[in-house]
Structures are given as C-alpha cells and as structure tokens.
N, C-alpha and C positions, 0 to 999 in steps of 0.2 A: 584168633582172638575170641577164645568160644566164649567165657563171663560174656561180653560185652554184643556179642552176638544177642543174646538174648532181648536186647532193644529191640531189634530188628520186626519180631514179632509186633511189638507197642507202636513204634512212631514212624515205621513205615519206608519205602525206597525213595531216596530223590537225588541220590549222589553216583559221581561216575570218577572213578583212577584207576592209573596204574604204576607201577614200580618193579622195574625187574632187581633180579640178587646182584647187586654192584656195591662194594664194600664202601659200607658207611663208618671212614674213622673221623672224620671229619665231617662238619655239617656243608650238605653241597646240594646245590639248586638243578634245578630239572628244568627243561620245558617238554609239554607233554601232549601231543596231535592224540583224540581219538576220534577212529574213523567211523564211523557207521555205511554199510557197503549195501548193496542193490544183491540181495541174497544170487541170485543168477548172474551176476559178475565179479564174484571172487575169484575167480581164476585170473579174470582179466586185471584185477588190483594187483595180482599179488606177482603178477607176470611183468605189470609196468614199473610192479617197485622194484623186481627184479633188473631190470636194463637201467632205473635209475642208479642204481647202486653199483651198477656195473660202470655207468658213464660218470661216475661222480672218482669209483678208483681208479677209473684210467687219468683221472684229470686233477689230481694231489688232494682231492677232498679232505681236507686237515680232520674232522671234526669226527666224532662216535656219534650214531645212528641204532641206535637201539630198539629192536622192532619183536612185534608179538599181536596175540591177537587170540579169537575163542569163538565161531563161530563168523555171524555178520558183521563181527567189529575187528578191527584192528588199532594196533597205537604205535605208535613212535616217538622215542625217547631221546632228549639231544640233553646231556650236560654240560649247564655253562657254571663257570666261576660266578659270574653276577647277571645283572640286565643289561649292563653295559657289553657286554660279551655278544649279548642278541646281535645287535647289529652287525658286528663280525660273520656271525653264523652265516645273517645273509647274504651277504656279502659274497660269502664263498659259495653258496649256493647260487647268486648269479651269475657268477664266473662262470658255474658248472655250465647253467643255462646256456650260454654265449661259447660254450668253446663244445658242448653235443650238439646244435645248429638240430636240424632237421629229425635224426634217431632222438634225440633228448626231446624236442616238441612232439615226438608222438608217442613219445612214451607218460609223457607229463598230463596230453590229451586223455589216452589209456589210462589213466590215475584215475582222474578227477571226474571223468564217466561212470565210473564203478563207484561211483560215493554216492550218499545219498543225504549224510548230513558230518557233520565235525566239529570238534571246539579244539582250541589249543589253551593251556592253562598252566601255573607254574607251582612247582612244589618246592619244599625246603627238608633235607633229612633232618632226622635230629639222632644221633648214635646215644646220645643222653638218656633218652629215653625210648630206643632201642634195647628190646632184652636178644644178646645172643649167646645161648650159653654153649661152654665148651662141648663139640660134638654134635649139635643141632644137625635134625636130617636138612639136606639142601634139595633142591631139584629145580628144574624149571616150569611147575606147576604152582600157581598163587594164587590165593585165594585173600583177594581184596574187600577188605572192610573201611567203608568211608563214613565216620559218624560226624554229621553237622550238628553244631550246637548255637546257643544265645548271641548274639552279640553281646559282646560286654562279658563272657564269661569263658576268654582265654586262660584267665589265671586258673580256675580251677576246672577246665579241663584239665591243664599241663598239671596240674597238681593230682587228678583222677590218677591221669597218666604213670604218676611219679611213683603211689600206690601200688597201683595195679603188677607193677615192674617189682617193686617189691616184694607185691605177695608171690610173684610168679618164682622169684628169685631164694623166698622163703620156704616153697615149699620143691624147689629144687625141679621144676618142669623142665622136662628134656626139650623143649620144640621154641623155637625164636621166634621173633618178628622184628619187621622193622617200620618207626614210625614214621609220617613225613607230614610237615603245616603245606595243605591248600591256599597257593596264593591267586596274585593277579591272575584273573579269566576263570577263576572256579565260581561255581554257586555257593554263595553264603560264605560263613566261616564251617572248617571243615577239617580233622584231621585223618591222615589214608594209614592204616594198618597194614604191610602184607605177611604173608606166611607163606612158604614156599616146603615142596615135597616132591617126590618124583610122578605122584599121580594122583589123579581124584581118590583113589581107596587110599592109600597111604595118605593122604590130608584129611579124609572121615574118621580113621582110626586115631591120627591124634587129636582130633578135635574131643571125642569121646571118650580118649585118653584125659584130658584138661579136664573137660568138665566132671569128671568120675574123682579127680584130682581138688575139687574147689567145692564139689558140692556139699550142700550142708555149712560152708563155711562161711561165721556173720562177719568176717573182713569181706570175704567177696561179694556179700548179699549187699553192704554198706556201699561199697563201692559200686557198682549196681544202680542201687537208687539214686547215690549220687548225677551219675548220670543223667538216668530219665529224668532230675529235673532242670538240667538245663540242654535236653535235647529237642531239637525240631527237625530231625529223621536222620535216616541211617538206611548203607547197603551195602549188601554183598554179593562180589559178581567172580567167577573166577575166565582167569586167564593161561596162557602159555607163551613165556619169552621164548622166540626161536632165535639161537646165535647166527642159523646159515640165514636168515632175513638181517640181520646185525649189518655193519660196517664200521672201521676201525675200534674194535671191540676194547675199553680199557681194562689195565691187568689188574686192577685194585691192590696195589703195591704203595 
C-alpha cells in the first residue's frame, strides 16, 4: 500500500495485525492472538505449538488454526462465520484440553512461558474493497499496514478506500491487497491492509514499482491528504504465514 504508506512517516506507529492469503470472496471474520515472545524462548513456543497442534489432530479439532510470525511475535488466525461461532471454538478447544490430560497441560505450560505479552482481536474482510488483480504475485511474505483514523470518520475512510482501489485499478498495477475492518479488542478504529510476495526483496521492488507508478499523480496526492486529515497513526510490520505451523488449512473454494 506504498501511496498510503507515506503517513507513516507523519502520524506515527501505534497499530498491530495480521492476515494471512485466504481467499476473500466473501466478507468473513477472523479472530486474531498476537503473541509477543521472551526473544530466548522461541523455540520453546514454537515446539509447544507444535504438540498443541499435534494433540488437537489426533482429537477431530474441527476448526482452521492459521499461524505465522516474524521475529519475537507470532499470531494465530481462527476464522469464524460470526461471534457466535467464538463459543463453539472454545468449546472444542476444551475438549482438546480434557481428552491430551497431562502431554496437552505441558505443552499449554510450554506456550504460555515463552510469552511475554498478547491481545486477541477481531477483524472483518472486505473483498469490495480488496484490489486483486488478475496475476498478482502471491507468497507468503506480508507486509502489514494498519491505518487508524477519527472516530466518526468510517464513511470516508471506506470512501478513501473506494478511490484509492480505483486509481490502482486505473492505472492497471500489477500487485493486490487485501483490506480487513479492526473490530472488537483492536485499538481505536482501524483498517489492516496486507500485501503479500514471496520475499522482503520481491515486496521492496513492488513497492518501488507503485510508487514510480502514482508519483506525481494529483488523484494520488488528493487521496493522500485525504487521509492525513482524519488520521491519528499508522503502521507497518512485516510477517511470514507458515502453513507447516497451520492446522486444518481451508481450501478457499
């Protein structure tokens, strides 16, 4: 999202998501754990999420477990149909708990040792206002943009949004994103941009590519300012979905 990247400079970091590449034909809800880890116990996180994952398939875990990370964070992705859905989740998640007994409680110990802080929070796609155009590179490398703005100034964010899709669409940019609304348990109002490639260099080059594509242009400069005046920060963090961290992977069909 390089136009809009350019806030980032102005109004500062204060925002945290993630969204791995799961086909958005439909608008469909997330809930989203990020971890923050004890930098000298990642191995051991990543070893407990391992046997969790392992004791949740030996025991019909119904549910997709979408997992990725970039350093001392990691996240965990579960899509539900709704809220109502949440309780379900758990549900089966206690089950899990109750039927690994003693391996499942030390592995869940092993988890929650290697953390050091977390939130969980819920998001919503929107494929509307996703631009994916025919051919886009894919990968598992995303590069997350979360711009908070006004209260009271949803409408014309999603209206920024609608533009923005436009001119990308106008001037025929090869590279996608996808957008998703910050809901319950995020900070402020907020919407999360990703971009996805197969690598840091292949995500600088199209960034460079964009902006080489927009500059000088007074639709994008417009759009722009629009922005910064109803923003109060913005950021960008990149990640890496790993599918062998995953469990029941959906086919996006």
């Amino acid at each position: 999202m390089s136009l809009l990247n350019k806030c980032i400079a102005i109004v500062g970091a204060v925002a945290l998501a993630a969204l791995p590449a799961v086909a958005q034909d439909e608008k469909s809800m997330s809930m989203i754990s990020v971890i923050q880890l004890d930098p000298s116990k990642a191995k051991q996180f990543d070893e407990a999420w391992g046997n969790i994952r392992e004791i949740a398939m030996e025991n019909g875990y119904p549910y997709a477990e979408l997992a990725g990370g970039w350093r001392n964070e990691r996240w965990i992705l579960t899509p539900v149909k709704n809220y109502a859905e949440v309780d379900a989740v758990f549900a089966a998640r206690e089950a899990v708990s109750d039927a690994g007994g003693k391996k499942y409680r030390k592995a869940i110990a092993n988890f929650v040792g290697a953390m050091v802080d977390s939130i969980t929070f819920f998001t919503v796609g929107d494929p509307e206002l996703s631009y994916t155009p025919d051919g886009a590179p894919e990968g598992n490398f995303m590069e997350i943009d979360t711009f908070r703005f006004r209260y009271g100034a949803e409408d014309e964010m999603k209206s920024i949004l609608v533009d923005y899709k436009a001119l990308m669409e106008g001037k025929a940019v090869p590279y996608g994103y996808q957008v998703s609304w910050d809901g319950i348990g995020s900070q402020g109002n907020s919407v999360t941009i990703v971009t996805y490639a197969q690598n840091a260099v292949a995500m600088a080059e199209a960034n460079a590519a964009i902006e080489a594509m927009l500059d000088g242009d007074d639709a994008a400069d417009a759009i722009f300012e629009r922005y910064t005046n109803i923003a109060t920060g913005s950021e960008t963090i990149h990640s890496l979905f790993d599918p062998d961290a995953s469990m029941n992977m959906p086919t996006g069909e």
